[in-house]
C-alpha positions as YAML, in Angstrom:
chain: A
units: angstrom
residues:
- id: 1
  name: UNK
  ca: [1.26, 19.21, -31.94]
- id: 2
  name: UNK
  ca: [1.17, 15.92, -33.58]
- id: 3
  name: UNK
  ca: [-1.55, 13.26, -34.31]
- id: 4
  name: UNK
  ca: [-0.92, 9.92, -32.87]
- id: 5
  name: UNK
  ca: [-0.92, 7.22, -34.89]
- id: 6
  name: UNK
  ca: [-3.41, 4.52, -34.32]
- id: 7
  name: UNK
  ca: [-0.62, 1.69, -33.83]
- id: 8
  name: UNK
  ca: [0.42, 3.80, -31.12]
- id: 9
  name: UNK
  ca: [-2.42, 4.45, -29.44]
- id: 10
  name: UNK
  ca: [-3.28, 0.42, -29.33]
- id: 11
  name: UNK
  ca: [0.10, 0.48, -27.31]
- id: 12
  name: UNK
  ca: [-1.45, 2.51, -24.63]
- id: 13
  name: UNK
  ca: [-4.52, 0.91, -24.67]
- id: 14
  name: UNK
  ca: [-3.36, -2.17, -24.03]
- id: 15
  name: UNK
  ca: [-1.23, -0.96, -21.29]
- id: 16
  name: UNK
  ca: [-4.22, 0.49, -19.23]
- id: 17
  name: UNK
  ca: [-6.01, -3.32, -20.21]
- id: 18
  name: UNK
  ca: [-3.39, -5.16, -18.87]
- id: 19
  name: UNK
  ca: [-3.10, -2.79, -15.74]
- id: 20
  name: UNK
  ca: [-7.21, -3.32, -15.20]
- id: 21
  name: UNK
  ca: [-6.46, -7.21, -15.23]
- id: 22
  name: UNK
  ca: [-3.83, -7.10, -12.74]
- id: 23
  name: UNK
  ca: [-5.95, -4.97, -10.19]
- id: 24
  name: UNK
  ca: [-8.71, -7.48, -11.37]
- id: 25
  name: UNK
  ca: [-6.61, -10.45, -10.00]
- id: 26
  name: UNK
  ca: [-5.58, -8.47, -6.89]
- id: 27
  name: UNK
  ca: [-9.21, -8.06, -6.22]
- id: 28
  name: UNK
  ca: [-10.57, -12.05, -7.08]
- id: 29
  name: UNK
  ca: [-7.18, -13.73, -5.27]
- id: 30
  name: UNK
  ca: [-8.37, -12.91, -1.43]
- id: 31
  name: UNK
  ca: [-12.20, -14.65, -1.87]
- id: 32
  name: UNK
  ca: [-9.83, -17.78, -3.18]
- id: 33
  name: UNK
  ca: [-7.28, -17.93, -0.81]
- id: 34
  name: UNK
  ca: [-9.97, -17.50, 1.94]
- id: 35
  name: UNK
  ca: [-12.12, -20.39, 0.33]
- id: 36
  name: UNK
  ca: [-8.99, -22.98, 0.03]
- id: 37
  name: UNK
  ca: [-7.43, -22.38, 3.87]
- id: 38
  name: UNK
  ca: [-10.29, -21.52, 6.94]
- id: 39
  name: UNK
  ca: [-7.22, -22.22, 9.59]
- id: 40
  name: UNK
  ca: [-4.60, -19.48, 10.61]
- id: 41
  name: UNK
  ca: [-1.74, -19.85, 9.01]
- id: 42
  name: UNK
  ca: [1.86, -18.95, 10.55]
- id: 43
  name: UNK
  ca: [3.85, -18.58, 7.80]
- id: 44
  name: UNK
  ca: [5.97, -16.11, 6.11]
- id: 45
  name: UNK
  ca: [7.91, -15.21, 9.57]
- id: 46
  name: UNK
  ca: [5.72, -12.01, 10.29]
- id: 47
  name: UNK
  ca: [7.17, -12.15, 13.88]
- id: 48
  name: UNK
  ca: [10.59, -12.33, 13.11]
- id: 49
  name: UNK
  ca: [12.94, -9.16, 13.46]
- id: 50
  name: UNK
  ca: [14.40, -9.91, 9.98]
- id: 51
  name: UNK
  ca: [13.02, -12.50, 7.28]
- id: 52
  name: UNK
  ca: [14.12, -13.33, 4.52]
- id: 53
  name: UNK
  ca: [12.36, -14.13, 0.54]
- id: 54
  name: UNK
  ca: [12.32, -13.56, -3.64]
- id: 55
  name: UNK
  ca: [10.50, -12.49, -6.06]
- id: 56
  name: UNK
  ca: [9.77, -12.41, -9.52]
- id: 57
  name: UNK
  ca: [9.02, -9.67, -11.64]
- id: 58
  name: UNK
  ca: [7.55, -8.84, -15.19]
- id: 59
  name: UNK
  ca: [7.19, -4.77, -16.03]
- id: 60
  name: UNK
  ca: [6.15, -2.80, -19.09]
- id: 61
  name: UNK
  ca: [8.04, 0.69, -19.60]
- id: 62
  name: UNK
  ca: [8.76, 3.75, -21.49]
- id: 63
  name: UNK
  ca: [10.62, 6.87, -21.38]
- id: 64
  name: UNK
  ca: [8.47, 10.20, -20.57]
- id: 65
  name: UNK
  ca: [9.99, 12.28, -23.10]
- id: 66
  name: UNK
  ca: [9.90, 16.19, -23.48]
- id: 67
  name: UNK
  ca: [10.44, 17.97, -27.07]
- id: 68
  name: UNK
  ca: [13.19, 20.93, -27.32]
- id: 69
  name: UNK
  ca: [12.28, 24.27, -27.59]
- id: 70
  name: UNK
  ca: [13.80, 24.07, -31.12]
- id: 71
  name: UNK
  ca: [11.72, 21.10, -32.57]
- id: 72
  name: UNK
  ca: [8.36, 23.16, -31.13]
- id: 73
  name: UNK
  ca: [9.50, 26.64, -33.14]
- id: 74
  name: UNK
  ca: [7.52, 26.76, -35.87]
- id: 75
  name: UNK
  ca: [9.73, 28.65, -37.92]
- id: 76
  name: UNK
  ca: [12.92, 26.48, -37.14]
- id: 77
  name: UNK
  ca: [13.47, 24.93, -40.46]
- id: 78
  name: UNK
  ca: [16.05, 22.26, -39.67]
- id: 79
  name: UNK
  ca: [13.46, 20.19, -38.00]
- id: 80
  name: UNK
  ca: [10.30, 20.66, -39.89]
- id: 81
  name: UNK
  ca: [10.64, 16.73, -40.99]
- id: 82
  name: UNK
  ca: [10.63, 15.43, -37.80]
- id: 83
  name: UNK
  ca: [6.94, 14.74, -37.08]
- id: 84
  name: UNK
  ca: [6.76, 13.58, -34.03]
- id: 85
  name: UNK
  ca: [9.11, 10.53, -31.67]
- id: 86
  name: UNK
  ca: [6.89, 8.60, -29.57]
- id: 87
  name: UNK
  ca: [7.74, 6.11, -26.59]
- id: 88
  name: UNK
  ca: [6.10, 2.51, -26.92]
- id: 89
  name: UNK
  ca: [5.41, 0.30, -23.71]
- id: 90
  name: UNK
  ca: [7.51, -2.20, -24.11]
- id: 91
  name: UNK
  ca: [8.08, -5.65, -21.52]
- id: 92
  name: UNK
  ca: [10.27, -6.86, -19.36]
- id: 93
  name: UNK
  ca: [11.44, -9.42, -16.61]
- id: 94
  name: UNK
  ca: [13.42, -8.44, -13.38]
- id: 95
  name: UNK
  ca: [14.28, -10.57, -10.23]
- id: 96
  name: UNK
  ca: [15.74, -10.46, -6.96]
- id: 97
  name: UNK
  ca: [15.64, -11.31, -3.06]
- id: 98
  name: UNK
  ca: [13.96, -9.81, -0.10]
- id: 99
  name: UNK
  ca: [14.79, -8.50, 3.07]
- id: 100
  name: UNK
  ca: [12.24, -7.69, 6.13]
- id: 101
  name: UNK
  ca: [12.67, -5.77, 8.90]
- id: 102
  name: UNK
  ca: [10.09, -5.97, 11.04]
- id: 103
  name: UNK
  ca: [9.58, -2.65, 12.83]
- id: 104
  name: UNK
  ca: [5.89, -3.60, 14.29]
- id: 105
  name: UNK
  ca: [2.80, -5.75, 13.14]
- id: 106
  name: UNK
  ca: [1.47, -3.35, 10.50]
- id: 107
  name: UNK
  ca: [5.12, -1.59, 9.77]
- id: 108
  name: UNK
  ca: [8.16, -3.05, 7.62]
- id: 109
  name: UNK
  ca: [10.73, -1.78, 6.06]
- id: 110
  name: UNK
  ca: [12.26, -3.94, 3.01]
- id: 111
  name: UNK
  ca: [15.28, -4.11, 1.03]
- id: 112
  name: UNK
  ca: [15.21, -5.94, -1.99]
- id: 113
  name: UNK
  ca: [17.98, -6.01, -4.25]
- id: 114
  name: UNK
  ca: [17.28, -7.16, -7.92]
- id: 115
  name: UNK
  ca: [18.27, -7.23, -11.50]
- id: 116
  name: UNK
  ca: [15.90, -5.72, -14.43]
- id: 117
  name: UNK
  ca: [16.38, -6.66, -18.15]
- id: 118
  name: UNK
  ca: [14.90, -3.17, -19.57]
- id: 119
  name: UNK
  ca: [13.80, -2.60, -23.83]
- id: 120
  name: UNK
  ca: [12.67, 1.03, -24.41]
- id: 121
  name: UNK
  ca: [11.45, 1.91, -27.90]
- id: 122
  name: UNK
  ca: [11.39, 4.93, -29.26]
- id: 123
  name: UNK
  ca: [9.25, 5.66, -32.89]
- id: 124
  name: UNK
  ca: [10.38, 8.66, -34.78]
- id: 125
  name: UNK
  ca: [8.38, 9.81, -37.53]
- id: 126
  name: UNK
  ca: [9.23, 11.69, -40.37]
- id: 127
  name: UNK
  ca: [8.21, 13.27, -43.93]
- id: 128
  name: UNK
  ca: [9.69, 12.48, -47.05]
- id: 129
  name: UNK
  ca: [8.43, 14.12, -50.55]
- id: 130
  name: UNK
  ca: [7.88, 12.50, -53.30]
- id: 131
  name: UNK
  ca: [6.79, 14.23, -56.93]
- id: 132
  name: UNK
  ca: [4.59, 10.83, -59.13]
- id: 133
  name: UNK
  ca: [3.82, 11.94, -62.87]
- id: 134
  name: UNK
  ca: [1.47, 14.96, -62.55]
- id: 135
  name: UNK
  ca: [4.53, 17.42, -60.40]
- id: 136
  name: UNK
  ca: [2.45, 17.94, -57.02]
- id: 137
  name: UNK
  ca: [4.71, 16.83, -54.21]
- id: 138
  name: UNK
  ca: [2.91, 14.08, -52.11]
- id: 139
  name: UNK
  ca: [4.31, 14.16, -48.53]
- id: 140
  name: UNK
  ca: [4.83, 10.41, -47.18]
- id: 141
  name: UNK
  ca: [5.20, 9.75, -43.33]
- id: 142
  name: UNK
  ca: [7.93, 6.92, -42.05]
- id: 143
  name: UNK
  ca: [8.57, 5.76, -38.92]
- id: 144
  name: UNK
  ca: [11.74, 4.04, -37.69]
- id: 145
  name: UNK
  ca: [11.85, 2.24, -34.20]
- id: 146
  name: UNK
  ca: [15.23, 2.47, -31.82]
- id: 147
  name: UNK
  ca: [15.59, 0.30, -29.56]
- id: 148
  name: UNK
  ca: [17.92, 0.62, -26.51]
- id: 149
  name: UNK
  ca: [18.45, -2.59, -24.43]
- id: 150
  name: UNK
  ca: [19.62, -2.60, -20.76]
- id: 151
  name: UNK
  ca: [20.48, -4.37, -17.80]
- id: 152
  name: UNK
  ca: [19.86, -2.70, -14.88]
- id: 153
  name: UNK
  ca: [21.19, -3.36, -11.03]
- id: 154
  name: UNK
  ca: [18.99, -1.73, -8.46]
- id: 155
  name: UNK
  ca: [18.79, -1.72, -4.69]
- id: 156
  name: UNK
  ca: [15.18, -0.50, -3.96]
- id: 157
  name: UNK
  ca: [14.62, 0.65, -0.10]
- id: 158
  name: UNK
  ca: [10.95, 0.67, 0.84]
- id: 159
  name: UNK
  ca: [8.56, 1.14, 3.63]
- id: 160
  name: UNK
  ca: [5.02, -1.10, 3.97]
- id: 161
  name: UNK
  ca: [2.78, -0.56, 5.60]
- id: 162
  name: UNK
  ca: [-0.07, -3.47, 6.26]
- id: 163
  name: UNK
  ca: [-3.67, -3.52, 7.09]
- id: 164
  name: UNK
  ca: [-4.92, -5.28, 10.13]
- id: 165
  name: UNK
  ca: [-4.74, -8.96, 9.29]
- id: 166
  name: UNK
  ca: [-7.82, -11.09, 8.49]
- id: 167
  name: UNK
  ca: [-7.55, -14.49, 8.31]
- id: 168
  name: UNK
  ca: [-5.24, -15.69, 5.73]
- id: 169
  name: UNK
  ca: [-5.29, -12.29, 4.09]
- id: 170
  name: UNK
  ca: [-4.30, -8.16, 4.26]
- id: 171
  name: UNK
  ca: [-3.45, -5.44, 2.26]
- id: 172
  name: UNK
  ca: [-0.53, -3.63, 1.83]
- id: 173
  name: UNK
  ca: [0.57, -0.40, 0.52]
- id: 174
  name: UNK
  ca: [4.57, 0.33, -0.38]
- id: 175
  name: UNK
  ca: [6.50, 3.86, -0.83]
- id: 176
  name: UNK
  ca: [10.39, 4.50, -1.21]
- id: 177
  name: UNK
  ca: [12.66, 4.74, -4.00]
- id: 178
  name: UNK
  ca: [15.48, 2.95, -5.58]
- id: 179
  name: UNK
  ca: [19.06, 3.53, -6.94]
- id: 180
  name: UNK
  ca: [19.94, 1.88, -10.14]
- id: 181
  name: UNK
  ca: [22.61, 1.74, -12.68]
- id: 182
  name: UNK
  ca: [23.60, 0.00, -16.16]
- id: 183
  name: UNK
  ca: [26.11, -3.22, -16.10]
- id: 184
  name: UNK
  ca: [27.32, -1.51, -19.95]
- id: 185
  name: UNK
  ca: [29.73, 0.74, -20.27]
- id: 186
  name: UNK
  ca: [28.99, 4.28, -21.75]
- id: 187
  name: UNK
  ca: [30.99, 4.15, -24.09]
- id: 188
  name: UNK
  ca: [28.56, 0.66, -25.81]
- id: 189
  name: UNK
  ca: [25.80, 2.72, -24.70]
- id: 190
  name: UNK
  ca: [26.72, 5.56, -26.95]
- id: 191
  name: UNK
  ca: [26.74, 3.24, -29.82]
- id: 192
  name: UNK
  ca: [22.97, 3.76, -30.05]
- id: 193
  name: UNK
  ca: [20.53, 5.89, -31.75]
- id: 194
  name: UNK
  ca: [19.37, 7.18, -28.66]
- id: 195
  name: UNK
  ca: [21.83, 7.91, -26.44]
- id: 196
  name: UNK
  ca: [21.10, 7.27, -22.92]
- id: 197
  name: UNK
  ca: [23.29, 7.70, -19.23]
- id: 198
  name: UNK
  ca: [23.58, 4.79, -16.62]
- id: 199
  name: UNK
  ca: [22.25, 6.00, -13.68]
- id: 200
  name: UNK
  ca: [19.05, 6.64, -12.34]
- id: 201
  name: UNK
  ca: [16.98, 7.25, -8.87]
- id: 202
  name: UNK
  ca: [13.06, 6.62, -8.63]
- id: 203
  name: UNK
  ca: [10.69, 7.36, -6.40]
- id: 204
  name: UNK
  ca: [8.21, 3.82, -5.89]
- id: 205
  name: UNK
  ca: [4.88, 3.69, -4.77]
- id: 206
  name: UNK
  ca: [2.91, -0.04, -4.56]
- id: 207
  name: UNK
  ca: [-0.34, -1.84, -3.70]
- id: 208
  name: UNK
  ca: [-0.99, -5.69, -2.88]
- id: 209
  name: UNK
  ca: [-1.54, -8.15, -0.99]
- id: 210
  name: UNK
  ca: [-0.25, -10.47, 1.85]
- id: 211
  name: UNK
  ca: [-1.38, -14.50, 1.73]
- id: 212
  name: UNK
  ca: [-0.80, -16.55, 4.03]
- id: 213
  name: UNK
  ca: [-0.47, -20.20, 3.01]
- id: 214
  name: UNK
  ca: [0.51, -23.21, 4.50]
- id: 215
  name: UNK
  ca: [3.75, -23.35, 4.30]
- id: 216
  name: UNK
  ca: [4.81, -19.72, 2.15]
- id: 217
  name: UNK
  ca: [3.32, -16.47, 2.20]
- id: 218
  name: UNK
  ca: [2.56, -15.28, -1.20]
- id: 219
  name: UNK
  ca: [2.56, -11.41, -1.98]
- id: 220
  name: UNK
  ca: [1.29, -9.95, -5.72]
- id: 221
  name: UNK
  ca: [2.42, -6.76, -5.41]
- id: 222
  name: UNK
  ca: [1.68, -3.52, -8.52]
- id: 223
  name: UNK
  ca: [4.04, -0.91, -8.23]
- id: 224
  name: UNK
  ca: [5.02, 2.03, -9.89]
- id: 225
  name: UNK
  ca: [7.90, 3.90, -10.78]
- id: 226
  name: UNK
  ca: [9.01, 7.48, -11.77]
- id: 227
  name: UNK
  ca: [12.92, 8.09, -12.95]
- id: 228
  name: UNK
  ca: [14.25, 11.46, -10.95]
- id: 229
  name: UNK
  ca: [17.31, 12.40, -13.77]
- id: 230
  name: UNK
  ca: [17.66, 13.21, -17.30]
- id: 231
  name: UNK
  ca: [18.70, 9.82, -19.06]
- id: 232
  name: UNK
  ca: [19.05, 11.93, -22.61]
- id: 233
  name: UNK
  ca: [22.66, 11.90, -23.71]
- id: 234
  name: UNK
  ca: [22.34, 14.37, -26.50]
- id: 235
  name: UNK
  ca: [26.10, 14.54, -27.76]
- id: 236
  name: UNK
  ca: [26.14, 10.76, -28.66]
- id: 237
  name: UNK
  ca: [22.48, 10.85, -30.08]
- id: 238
  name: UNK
  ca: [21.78, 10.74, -33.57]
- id: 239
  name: UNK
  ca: [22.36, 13.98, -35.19]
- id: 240
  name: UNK
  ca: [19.15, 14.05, -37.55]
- id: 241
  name: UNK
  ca: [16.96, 14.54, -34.34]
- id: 242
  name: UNK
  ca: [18.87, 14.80, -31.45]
- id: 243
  name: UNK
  ca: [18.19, 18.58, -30.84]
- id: 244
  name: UNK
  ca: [14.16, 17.39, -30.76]
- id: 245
  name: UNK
  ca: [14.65, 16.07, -27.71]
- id: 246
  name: UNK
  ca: [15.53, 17.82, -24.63]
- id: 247
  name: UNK
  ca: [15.37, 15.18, -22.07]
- id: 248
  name: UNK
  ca: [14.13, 11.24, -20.84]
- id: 249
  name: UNK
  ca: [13.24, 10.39, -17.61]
- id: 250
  name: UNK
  ca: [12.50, 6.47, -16.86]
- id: 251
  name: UNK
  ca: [8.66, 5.64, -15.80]
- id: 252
  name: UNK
  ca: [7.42, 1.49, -15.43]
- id: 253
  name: UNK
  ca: [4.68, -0.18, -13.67]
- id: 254
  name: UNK
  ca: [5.56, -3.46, -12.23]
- id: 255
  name: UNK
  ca: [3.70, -6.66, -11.39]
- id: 256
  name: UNK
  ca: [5.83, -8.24, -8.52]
- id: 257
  name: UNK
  ca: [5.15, -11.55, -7.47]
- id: 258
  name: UNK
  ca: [6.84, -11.89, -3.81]
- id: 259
  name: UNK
  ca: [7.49, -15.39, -1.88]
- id: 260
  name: UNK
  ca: [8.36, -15.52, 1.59]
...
């Protein structure tokens, strides 16, 4: 198998960092919301049979990617410079509107349709030989970074479920999935390096909380999010190590920031 390089690694790093902050903020937000408002507050429309919000969105995201059978043969010779192709978390910004249906005090179910501006990168290393002055070959690693830019549309459909309410504050836990597809046509999509389709389904699962201020209720939510299909399109991939790959599947975590 290969060794990952330390760049990547920092990548991943960071990513579980920036997760431990968010759950941090999740955590410290309640004590301060409880501190600034002691008196009940009615809003964000929790009685109503449907209410109505938006929400911003930033996400970091990769694809989980599986090697061919081919690229893991050790004696298959027309991939032995391939080294290894590694995902990077990359960022990215989505937003959308909310829907509520209110199917009892601690039981919703919401709709909330949204657009995503996606950047997956995708590292492939490789060896190169070189021969300097004294005729031993000296084997050099590059790496070259494909990028594939998207714009997604996507009509999540979830069910929450919310803690008894105290005070100003509860918790809130989310499950469902979401349909999504690509506003480019395949045919600029095959362009790329990396090939990819248009379509995907995920399965979401989420964690936050519900504040209620004076005159909003405010709702950090972290969720995340595992692709269902195959995004590799290997035909239209890059023939110098498209049969390495034998499929993509779309996986995010997503810090939503919900206003009602």
């Amino acid at each position: 198998m290969q060794t990952a390089h330390f760049r990547h690694q920092f990548h991943l790093y960071r990513a579980k960092i920036s997760l431990f902050l968010l759950f941090t903020l999740l955590l410290t937000v309640p004590a301060l919301g409880q501190a600034r408002y002691g008196e009940i507050s009615k809003a964000g429309q929790d009685d109503k049979l449907v209410s109505y919000g938006f929400f911003l969105a930033t996400h970091t995201n990769y694809w989980r990617l599986k090697y061919s059978d081919a690229f893991l043969d050790p004696n298959n010779t027309e991939l032995r410079d391939i080294q290894s192709i590694v995902p990077v978390y990359t960022a990215g910004f989505s937003l959308g509107f909310l829907v509520t249906f209110r199917l009892h005090d601690q039981a919703n179910i919401l709709f909330t349709p949204k657009v995503g501006f996606y950047e997956f990168r995708t590292d492939v290393n490789t060896f190169s030989v070189s021969q300097p002055g004294n005729g031993e070959n000296n084997f050099l690693r590059n790496t070259e970074t494909y990028v594939n830019e998207a714009t997604m549309v996507e009509f999540p459909l979830l069910f929450k479920y919310k803690a008894q309410r105290f005070n100003n504050t509860r918790m809130f836990f989310t499950g469902g999935g979401s349909y999504m597809f690509r506003t480019k046509e395949q045919e600029e999509a095959d362009i790329e390096d990396i090939a990819t389709l248009g379509r995907d389904v995920t399965v979401d699962l989420g964690l936050g909380f519900d504040f209620y201020f004076k005159y909003f209720k405010f709702s950090p939510e972290v969720r995340f999010s595992h692709g269902l299909l195959n995004m590799y399109r290997a035909e239209a991939t890059n023939p110098a190590f498209r049969d390495a790959i034998s499929e993509m599947r779309r996986k995010s975590i997503t810090l939503y920031l919900h206003f009602q």
